[in-house]
C-alpha positions in Angstrom: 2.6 37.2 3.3 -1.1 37.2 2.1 -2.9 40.8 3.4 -6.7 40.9 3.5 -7.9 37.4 3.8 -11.9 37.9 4.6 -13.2 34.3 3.7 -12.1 30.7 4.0 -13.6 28.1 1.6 -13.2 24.6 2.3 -13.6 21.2 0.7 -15.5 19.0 3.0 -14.7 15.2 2.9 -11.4 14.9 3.7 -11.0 18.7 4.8 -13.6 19.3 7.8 -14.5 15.8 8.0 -13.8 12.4 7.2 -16.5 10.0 5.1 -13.8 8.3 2.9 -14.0 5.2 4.4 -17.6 5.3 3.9 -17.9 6.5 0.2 -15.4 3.6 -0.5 -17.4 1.1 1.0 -20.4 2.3 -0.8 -18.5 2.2 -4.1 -17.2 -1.0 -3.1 -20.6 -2.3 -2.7 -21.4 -1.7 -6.2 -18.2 -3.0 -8.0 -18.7 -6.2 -6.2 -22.2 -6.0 -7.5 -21.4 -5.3 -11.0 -17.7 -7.9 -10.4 -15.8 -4.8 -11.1 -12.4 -5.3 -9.3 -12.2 -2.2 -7.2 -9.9 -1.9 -4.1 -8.4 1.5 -1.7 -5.9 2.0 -4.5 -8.4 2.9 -7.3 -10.2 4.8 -4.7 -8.0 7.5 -4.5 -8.6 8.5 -8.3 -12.3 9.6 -7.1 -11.7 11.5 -3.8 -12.7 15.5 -5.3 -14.8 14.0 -8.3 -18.5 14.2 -9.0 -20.6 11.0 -8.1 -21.9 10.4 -11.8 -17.8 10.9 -13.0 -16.9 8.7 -10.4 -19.4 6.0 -11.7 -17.8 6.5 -15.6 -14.3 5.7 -13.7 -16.1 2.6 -12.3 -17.6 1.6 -15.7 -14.2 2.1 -17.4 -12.5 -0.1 -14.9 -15.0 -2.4 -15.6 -14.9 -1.5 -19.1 -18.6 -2.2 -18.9 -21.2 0.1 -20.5 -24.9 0.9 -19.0 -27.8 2.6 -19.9 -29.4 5.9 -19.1 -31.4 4.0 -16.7 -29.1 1.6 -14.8 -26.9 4.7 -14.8 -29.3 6.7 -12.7 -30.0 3.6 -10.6 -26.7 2.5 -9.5 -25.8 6.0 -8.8 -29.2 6.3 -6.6 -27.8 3.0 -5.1 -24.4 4.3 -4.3 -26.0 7.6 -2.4 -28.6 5.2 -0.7 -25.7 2.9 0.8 -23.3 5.9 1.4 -26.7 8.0 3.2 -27.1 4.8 5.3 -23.7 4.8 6.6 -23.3 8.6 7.8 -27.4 8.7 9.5 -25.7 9.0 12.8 -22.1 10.9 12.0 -21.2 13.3 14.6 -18.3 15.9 15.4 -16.2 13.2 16.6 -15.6 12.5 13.1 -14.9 16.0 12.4 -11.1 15.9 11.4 -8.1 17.6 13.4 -8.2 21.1 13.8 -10.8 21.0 11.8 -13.5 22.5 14.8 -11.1 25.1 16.4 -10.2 26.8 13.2 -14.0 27.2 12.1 -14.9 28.5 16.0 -11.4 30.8 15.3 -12.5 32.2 12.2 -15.8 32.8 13.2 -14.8 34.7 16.5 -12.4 36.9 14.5 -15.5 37.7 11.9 -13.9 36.0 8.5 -16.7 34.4 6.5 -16.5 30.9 6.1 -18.1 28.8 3.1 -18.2 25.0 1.5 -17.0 24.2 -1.7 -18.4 20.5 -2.3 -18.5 18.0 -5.1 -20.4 16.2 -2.7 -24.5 16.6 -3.1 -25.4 15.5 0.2 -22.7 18.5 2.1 -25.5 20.0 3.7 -27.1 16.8 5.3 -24.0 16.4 6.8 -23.1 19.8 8.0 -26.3 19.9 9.6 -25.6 16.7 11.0 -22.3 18.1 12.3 -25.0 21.0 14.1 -22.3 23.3 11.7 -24.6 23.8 8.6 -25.4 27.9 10.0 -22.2 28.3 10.5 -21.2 29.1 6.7 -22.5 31.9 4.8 -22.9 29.9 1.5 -22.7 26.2 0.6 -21.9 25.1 -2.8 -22.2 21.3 -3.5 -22.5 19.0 -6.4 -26.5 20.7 -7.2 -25.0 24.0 -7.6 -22.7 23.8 -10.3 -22.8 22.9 -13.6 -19.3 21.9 -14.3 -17.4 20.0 -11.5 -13.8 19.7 -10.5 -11.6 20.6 -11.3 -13.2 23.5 -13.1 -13.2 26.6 -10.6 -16.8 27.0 -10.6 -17.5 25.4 -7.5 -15.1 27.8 -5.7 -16.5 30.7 -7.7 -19.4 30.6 -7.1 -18.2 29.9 -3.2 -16.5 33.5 -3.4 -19.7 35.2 -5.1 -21.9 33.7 -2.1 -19.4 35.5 0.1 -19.5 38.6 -1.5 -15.4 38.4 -2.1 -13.0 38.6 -4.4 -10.7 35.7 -4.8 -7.6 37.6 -3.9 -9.8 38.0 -0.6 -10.2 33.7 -0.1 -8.0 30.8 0.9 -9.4 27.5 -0.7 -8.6 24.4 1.7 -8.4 21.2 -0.1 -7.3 17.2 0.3 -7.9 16.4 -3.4 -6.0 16.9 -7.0 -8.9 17.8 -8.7 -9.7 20.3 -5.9 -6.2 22.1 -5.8 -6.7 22.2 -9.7 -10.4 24.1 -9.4 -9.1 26.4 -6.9 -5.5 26.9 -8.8 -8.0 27.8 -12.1 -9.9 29.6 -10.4 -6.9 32.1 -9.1 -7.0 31.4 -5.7 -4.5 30.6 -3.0 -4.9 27.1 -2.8 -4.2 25.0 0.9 -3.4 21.5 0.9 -4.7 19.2 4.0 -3.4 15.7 4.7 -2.9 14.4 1.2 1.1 14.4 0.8 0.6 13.6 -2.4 -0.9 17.2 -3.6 1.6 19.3 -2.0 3.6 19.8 -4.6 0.4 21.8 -6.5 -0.3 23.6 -3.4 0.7 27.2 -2.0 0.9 26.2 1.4 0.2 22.3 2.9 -0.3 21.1 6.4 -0.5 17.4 7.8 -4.0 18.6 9.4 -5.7 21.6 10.0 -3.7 21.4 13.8 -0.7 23.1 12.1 -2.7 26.3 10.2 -2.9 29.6 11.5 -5.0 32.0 10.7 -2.5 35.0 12.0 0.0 33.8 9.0 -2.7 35.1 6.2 -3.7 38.2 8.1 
C-alpha cells in the first residue's frame, strides 16, 4: 500500500490518448520516401523515443546516412505530416478511463502533470480543451536527455513541487517504465502487455485504476 500519493504524472500517447496510428503513418511516409522498409512491427521500437532518435532507428534500418541538413528536414517533414493528421483530434480519442481518472484526481485535489517525449504535447492537450488542467508539462523542448533517462519525469515532479515517493508515473512504453524506474518512482503500466513485467502495477486501460488503492 503506497501512503501519500499527491501527484500523478503521465505519459501521453498511448496513456491519455491515442496518436500511434498517426505517428506511424507519418514515419511511414518517410521510409517509403527514403525506400526504407518500415512496417507496425518496427514501429513498436519508437513508441516512448525522441523524434530525432526515432529518425537514427529509421536511418539504421535503412542503414543510410544523412546530413545535418536533410536530418533537420526529414524530421520537420515527419512533424509536418504527423501535425496534419491530429488538426482536428478531439476527446473521443482520449483513451479509456483516461477522462474520468483526470476529472477524479482533480476533484479530490492531487496534482496532475505530463511527462512527454513528444514536442508537440501541449498542442494536443490544448486540443483535448485539457492543456489547464496539469500543473506542469514537460515534453521533448524541456529536457535535455530523453527516455529513458528520468529527467523527463524529474523534472515533472519539480514542476509539482513533490517528491518522487509523493508521484505515480503512468506509462505504455519500455523506455518510459525505464525513465520512471531510474528515476525512483512507482512506475504504472497502461495497455502494453508487453511492459508489465518492468512495472509495479499494470492495467489493460486506465478503466481498471483506482485512485483509493494509492491513498
Amino acid at each position: 500500500m503506497i501512503t501519500m500519493i499527491q501527484g500523478l504524472i503521465f505519459d501521453l500517447d498511448g496513456v491519455l490518448v491515442t496518436t500511434e496510428e498517426n505517428h506511424y503513418l507519418a514515419w511511414k511516409r518517410i521510409a517509403d520516401a527514403l525506400k526504407i522498409p518500415f512496417d507496425e512491427h518496427e514501429n513498436e521500437n519508437l513508441k516512448g523515443v525522441s523524434r530525432a532518435d526515432s529518425l537514427r532507428y529509421l536511418l539504421r534500418l535503412g542503414n543510410l546516412e544523412v546530413d545535418a541538413h536533410k536530418f533537420e528536414a526529414l524530421l520537420e517533414e515527419k512533424n509536418s505530416c504527423y501535425l496534419n493528421s491530429i488538426a482536428h483530434i478531439s476527446r473521443d480519442q482520449m483513451l479509456p478511463g483516461a477522462l474520468n481518472l483526470l476529472l477524479e484526481a482533480r476533484n479530490k485535489g492531487l496534482l496532475l502533470a505530463v511527462g512527454s517525449s513528444s514536442k508537440n504535447a501541449k498542442f494536443i492537450l490544448q486540443k483535448l480543451g485539457i492543456k489547464d488542467w496539469f500543473r506542469t508539462i514537460v515534453d521533448g523542448h524541456g529536457v535535455s536527455t530523453p527516455k529513458p533517462h528520468p529527467e523527463v519525469f524529474l523534472n515533472a515532479a519539480a514542476g509539482l513541487g513533490l517528491p518522487v515517493s509523493a508521484c505515480l508515473v503512468f506509462e505504455d512504453a519500455q523506455s518510459g517504465v525505464e525513465a520512471a524506474k531510474a528515476g525512483g518512482f512507482r512506475a504504472i503500466g497502461v495497455g502494453n502487455p508487453a511492459i508489465q513485467p518492468l512495472c509495479d502495477d499494470f492495467y489493460s486501460s486506465l478503466e481498471s485504476f483506482s485512485i483509493s488503492k494509492y491513498e
